[in-house]
C-alpha positions as CSV (number, residue, x, y, z in Angstrom):
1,X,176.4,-49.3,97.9
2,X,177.8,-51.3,94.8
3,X,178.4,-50.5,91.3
4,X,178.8,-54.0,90.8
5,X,179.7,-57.0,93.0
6,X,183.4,-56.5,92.1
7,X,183.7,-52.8,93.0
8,X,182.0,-50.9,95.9
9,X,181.2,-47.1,96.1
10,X,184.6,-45.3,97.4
11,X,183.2,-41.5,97.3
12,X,179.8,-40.0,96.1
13,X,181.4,-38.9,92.4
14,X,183.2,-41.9,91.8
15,X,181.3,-43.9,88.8
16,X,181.9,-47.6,87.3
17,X,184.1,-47.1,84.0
18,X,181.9,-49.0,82.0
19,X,182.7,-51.3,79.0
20,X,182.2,-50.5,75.6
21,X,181.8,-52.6,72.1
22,X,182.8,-49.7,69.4
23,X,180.8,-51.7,66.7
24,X,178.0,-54.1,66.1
25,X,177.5,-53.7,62.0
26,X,177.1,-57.4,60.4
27,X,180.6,-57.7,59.2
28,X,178.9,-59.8,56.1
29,X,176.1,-62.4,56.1
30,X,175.9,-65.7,54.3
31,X,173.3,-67.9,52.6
32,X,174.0,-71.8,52.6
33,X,171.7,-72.5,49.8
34,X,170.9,-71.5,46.7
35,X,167.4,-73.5,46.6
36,X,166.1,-70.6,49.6
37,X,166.7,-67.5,47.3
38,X,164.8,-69.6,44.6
39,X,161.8,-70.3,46.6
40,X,161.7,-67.5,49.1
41,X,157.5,-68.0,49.9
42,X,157.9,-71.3,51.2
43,X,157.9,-71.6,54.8
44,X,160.4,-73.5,57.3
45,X,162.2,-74.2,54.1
46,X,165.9,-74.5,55.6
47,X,166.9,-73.6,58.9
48,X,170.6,-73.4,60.3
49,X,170.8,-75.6,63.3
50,X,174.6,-75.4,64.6
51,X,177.5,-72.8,63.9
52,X,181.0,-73.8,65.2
53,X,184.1,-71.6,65.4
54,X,187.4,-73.1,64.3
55,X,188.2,-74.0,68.3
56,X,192.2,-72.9,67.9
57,X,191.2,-69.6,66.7
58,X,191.5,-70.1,62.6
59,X,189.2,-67.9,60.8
60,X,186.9,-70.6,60.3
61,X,183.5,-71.4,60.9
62,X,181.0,-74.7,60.3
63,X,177.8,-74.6,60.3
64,X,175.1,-77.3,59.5
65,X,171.3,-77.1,58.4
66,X,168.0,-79.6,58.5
67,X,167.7,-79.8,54.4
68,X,169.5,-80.5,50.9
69,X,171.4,-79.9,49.5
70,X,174.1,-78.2,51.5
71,X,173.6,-79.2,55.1
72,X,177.5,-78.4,55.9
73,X,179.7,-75.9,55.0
74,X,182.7,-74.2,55.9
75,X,183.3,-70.8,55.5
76,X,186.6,-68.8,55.5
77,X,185.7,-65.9,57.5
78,X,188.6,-63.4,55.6
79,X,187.5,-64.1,52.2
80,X,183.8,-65.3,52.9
81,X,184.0,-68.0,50.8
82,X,182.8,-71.6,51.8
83,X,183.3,-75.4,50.7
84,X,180.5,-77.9,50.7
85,X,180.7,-81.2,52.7
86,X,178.7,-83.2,50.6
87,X,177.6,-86.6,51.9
88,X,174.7,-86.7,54.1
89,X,170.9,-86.8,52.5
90,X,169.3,-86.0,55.6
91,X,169.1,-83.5,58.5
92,X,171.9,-83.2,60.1
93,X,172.0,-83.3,64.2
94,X,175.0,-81.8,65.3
95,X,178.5,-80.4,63.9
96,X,181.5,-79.9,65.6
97,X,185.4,-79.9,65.2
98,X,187.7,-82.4,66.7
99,X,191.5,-82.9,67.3
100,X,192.4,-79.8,67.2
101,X,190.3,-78.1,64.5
102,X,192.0,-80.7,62.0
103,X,188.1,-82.9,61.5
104,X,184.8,-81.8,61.3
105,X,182.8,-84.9,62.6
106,X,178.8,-84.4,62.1
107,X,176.5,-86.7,62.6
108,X,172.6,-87.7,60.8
109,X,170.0,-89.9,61.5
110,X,172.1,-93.3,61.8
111,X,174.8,-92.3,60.3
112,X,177.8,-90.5,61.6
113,X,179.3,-88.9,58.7
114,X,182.8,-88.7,60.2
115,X,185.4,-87.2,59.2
116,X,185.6,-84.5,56.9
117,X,189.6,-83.1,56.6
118,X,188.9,-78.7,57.6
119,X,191.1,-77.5,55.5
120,X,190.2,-79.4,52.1
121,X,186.3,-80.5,52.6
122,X,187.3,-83.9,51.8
123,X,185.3,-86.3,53.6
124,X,187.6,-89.2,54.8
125,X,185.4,-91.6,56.6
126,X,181.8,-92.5,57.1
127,X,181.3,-94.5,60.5
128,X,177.8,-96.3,60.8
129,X,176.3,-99.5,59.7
130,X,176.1,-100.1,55.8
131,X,178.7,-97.7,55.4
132,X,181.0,-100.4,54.0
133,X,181.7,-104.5,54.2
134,X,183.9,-104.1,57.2
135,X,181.9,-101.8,59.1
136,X,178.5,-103.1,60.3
137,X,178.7,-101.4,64.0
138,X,177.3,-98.6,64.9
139,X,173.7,-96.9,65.6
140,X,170.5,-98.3,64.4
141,X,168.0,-95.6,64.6
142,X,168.1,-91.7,64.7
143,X,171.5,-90.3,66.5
144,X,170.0,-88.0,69.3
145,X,173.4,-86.3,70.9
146,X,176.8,-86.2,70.0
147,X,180.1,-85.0,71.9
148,X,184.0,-84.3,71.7
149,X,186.1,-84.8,74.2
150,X,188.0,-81.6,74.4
151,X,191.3,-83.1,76.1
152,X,191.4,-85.9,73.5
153,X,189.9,-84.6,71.0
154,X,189.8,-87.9,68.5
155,X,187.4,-89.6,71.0
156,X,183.8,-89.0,69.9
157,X,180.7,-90.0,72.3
158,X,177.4,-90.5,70.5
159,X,173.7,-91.8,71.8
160,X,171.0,-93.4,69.8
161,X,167.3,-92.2,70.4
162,X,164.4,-94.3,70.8
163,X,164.6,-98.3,69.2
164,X,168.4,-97.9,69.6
165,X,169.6,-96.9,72.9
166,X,173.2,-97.4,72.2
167,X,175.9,-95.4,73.5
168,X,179.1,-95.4,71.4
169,X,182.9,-93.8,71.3
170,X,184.3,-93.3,68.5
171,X,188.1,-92.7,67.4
172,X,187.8,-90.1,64.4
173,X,191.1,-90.2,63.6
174,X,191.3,-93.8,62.7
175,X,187.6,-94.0,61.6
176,X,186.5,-96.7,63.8
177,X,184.5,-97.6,66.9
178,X,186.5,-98.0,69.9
179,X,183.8,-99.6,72.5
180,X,180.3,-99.7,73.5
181,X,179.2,-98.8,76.6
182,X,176.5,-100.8,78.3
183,X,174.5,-101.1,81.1
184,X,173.0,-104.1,82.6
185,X,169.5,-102.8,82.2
186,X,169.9,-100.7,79.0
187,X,167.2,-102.3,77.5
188,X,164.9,-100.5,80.5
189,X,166.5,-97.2,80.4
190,X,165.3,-94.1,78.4
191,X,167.5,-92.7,75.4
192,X,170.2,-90.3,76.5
193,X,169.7,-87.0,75.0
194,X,172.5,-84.7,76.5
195,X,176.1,-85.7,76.6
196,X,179.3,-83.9,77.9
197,X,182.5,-85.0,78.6
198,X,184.3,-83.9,82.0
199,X,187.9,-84.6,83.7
200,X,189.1,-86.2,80.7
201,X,187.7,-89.5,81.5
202,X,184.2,-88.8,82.7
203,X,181.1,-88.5,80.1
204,X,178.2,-87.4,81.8
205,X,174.5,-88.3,80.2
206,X,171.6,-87.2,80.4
207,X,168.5,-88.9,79.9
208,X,164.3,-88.1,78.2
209,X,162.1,-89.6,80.7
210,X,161.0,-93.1,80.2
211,X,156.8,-92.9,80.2
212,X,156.9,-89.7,81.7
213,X,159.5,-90.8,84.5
214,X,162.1,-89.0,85.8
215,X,165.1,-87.6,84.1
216,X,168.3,-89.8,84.6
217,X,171.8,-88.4,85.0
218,X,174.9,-91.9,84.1
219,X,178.4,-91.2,85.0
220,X,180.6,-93.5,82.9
221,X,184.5,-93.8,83.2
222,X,185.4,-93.8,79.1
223,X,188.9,-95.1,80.4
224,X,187.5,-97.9,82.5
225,X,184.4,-98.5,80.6
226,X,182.5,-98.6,84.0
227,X,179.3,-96.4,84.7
228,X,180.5,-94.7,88.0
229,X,176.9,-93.9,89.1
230,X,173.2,-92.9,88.0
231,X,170.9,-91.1,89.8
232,X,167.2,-88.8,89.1
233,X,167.9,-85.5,88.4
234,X,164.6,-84.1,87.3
235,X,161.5,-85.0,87.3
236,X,161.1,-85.1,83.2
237,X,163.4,-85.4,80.6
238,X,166.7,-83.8,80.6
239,X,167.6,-81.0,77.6
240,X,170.9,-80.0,78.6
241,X,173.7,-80.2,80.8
242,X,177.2,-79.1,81.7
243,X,179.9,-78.9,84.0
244,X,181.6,-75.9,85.8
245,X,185.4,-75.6,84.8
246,X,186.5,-77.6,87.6
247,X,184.8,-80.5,86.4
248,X,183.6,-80.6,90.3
249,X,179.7,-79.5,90.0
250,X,177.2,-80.2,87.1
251,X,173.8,-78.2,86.0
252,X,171.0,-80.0,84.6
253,X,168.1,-78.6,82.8
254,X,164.6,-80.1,82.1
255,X,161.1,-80.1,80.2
256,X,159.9,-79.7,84.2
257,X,161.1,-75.9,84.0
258,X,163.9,-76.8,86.7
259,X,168.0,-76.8,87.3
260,X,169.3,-79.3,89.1
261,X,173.0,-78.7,91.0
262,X,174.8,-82.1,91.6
263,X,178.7,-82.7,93.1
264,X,180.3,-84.8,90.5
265,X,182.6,-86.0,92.7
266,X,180.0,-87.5,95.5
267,X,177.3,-87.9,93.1
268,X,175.3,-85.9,96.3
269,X,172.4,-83.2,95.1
270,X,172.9,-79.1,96.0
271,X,169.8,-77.6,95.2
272,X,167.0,-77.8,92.8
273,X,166.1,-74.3,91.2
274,X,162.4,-73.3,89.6
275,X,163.0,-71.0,86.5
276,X,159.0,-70.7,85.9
277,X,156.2,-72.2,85.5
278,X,154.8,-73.5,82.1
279,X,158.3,-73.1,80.8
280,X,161.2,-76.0,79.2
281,X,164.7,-75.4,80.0
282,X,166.4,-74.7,76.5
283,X,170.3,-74.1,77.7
284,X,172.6,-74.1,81.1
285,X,176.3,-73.4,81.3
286,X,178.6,-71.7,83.9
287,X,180.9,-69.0,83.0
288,X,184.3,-69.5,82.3
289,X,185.5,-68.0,85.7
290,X,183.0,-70.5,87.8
291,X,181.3,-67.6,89.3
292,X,178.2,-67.8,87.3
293,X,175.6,-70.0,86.2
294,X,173.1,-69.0,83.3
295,X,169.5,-71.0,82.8
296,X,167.7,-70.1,80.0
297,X,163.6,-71.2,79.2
298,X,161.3,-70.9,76.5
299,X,159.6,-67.8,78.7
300,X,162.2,-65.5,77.0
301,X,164.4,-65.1,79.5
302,X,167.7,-66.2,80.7
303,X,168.3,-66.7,84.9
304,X,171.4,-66.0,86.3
305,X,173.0,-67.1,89.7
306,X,176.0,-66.1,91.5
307,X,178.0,-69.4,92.9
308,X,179.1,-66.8,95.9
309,X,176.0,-66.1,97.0
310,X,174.1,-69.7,97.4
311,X,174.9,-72.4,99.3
312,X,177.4,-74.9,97.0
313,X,177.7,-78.0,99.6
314,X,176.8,-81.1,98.4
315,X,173.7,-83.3,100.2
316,X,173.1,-87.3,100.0
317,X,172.9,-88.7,96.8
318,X,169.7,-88.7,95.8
319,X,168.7,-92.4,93.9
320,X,165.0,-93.1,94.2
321,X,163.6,-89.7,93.7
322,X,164.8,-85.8,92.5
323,X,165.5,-83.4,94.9
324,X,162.8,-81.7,95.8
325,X,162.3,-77.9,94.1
326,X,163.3,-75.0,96.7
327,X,160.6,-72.6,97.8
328,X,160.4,-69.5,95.9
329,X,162.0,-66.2,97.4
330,X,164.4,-68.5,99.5
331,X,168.0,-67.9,99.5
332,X,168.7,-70.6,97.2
333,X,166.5,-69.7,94.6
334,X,167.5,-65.8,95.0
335,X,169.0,-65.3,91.6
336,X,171.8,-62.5,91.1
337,X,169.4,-61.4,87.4
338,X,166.6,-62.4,85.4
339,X,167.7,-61.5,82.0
340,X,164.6,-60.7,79.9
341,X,163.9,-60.3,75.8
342,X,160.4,-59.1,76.4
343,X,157.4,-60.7,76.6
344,X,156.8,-64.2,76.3
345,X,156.6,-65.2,72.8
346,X,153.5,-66.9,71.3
347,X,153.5,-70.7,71.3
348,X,152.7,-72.7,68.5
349,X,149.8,-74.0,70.1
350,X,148.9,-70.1,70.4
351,X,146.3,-69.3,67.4
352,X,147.0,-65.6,68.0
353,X,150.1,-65.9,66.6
354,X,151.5,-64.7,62.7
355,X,151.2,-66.9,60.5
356,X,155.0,-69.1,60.5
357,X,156.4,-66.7,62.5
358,X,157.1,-69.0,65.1
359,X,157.8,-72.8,64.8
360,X,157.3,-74.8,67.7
361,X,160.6,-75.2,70.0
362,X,161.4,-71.6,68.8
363,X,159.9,-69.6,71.7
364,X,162.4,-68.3,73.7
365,X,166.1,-67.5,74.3
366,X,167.3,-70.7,72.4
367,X,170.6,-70.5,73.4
368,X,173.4,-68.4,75.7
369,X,177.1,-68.5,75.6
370,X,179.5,-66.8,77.6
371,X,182.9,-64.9,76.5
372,X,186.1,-66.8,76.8
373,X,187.8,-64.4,79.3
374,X,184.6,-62.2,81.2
375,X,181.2,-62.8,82.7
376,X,179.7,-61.8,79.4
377,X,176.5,-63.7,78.5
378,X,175.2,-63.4,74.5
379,X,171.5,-64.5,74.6
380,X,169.8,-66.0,71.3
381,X,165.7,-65.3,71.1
382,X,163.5,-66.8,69.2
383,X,162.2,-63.2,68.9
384,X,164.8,-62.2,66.4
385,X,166.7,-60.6,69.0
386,X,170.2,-60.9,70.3
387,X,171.4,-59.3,73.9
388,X,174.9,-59.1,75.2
389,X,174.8,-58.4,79.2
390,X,177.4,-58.2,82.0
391,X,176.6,-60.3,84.7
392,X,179.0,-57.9,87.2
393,X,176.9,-54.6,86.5
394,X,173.9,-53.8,88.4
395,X,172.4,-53.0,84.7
396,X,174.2,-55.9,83.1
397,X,172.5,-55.2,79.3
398,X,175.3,-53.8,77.3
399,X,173.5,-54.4,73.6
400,X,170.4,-55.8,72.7
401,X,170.1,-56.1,68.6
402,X,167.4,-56.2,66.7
403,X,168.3,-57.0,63.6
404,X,166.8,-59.7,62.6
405,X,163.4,-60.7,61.5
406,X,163.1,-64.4,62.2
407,X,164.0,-67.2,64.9
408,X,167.8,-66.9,66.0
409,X,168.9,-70.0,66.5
410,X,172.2,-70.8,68.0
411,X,175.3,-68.4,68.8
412,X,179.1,-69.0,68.4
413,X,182.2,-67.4,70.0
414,X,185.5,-66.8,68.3
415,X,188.1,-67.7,71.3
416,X,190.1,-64.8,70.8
417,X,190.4,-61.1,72.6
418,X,188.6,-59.5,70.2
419,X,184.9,-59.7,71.2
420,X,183.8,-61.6,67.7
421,X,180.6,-63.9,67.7
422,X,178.8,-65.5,64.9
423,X,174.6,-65.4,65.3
424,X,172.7,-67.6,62.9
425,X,169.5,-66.9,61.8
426,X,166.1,-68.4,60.7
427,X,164.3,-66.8,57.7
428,X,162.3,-68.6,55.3
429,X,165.8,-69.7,54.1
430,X,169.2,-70.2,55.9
431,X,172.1,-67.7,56.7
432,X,173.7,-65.8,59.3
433,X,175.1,-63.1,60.5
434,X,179.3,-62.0,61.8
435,X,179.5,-59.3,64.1
């Protein structure tokens, strides 16, 4: 018998030393606007959309929100006081830090309001057409995805969404655009919603389906300029996407309720995964030791599946069609825990449900991170809840908070020792919580 898959029974009284978080009290919580406490019976009035920890371990966070008039702020975490980034007038789509934690780049509809200095809240370039007489480049229509390349952290990848198409780098540093990239039939392809960067020189996309076609996954050399390859990953659009830290395998997730497993380095397919039916894959990651991959859905639950366990070798590339979706109760699709919040929550199609309780997209675990140096999973629920779980144990639920009264959007972890993440939540205004 096993305790856990790391350590087997030696004797009948020998137990598991479990792990234990002293404390889980909201170190303090944190309003971004004033305009919420004003008007607190309006409903969907502001929500926080991204959080970012200071990525060099500063006590600093970012965090961004869909409405005026703060949508970015940074927040000292010792003295809880924050700075306003002023400059957007619109919801803003993504935050996050670059070279080193010195920028915060953001991005908004067209614009990508780049680069706002960390420490002073000065803003220090604005990249997009109209932004001034010398710089006319950039997207046309709304930005849908945004990354930072974490080895050189001054190159910024964005992608345009539908009427633009365009996918873009971007030195931050200097404030301009370095190059384009472009495919021979971009007019033809579908918008790339997911982007990550990989091996320092790879960016991997991924696509929304094209009239209800199949998910695309490009491969483009940043270095080179070159797409390396494309292939169908899924049969809809992709949501997400990300690499194991080897840079050698990538997960896909899609509207279809699927994972796809690819080989970066042969482009070749490993196995297709079903997390449900009637369900959209919201986030997929691997942990930070490769062991692990976590798939989380709108059916309030989070899958997870041991790399050890599964087969891991690559097939032939798959170009005309997706891999077909392994049988149920195989051993591929065997997963290692289905990590649940409760029941499913109510859909906003759903007439049962309370009245702006739930928005649409908010109905199930919304997001999952792991810890830095452990196969810990945090899991984010649309339910309010938050659930820290140890992928090892043969109970992996360590915590499970309920807290909170409204949607939880997004999580954050502090890279340091000291088990620290920052949980933003969704009330009829926006704020968030430290533990």
């Amino acid at each position: 018998g096993w305790w856990s898959l790391e350590r087997r029974f030696k004797a009948p009284g020998v137990k598991l030393g479990q792990r234990y978080f002293s404390s889980w009290m909201p170190t303090w919580s944190a309003y971004s606007s004033s305009v919420a406490l004003a008007q607190p019976a309006q409903e969907g009035l502001q929500k926080v959309l991204d959080v970012r920890f200071h990525p060099c371990g500063s006590p600093q966070i970012v965090c961004g929100c869909n409405a005026a008039p703060n949508e970015l702020l940074i927040y000292n975490l010792i003295t809880g006081k924050s700075k306003a980034l002023s400059g957007h007038n619109c919801q803003v789509q993504a935050v996050e830090y670059a070279s080193q934690g010195s920028l915060v780049v953001s991005c908004a509809e067209s614009t990508v309001k780049v680069v706002w200095d960390s420490s002073t809240a000065e803003c220090l370039y604005t990249l997009g057409p109209g932004s001034d007489e010398n710089n006319v480049a950039g997207h046309k229509k709304k930005i849908s995805a945004m990354a930072v390349n974490p080895s050189q952290s001054c190159l910024v990848a964005t992608s345009g969404g539908q009427g633009d198409r365009q996918l873009l780098l971007w030195n931050v540093v200097r404030g301009t655009l370095v190059s384009e990239l472009i495919s021979q039939d971009r007019e033809d392809l579908p918008p790339m919603d997911a982007l990550e960067f990989c091996n320092n020189n790879l960016l991997i996309c991924g696509s929304d389906s094209s009239q209800n076609g199949s998910g695309l996954v490009q491969i483009w050399d940043v270095d080179a300029l070159l797409e390396c390859c494309r292939f169908r990953a899924n049969d809809m659009y992709i949501t997400c996407l990300k690499t194991n830290p080897a840079g050698t395998v990538m997960v896909t997730g899609s509207g279809d309720g699927t994972i796809g497993l690819f080989d970066i380095r042969s482009c070749g397919a490993i196995s297709r995964l079903p997390l449900g039916p009637r369900c959209e894959v919201t986030s997929v990651s691997y942990s930070s030791c490769g062991r692990y991959i976590q798939a989380s859905c709108t059916a309030n639950r989070a899958i997870v599946w041991d790399t050890r366990l599964m087969p891991m070798e690559p097939r032939d590339p798959c170009v005309s069609s997706p891999l077909a979706v392994a049988t149920p109760g195989s051993r591929v699709t065997k997963a290692l825990h289905c990590l649940s919040h409760g029941k499913p929550m109510p859909t906003a199609e759903n007439t049962c449900q309370r009245a702006g309780f739930v928005d649409a997209g908010d109905q199930g675990v919304n997001d999952a991170r792991w810890f830095n140096s452990s196969p810990v999973l945090v899991t984010a629920s649309g339910d309010g809840s938050v659930a820290l779980w140890d992928v090892t144990l043969g109970e992996p639920c360590l915590r499970h908070l309920q807290s909170h009264s409204r949607c939880v959007n997004t999580a954050s972890l502090y890279k340091t020792v000291r088990p620290l993440f920052c949980l933003h939540i969704i009330f009829h205004f926006t704020g968030f919580y430290i533990f």
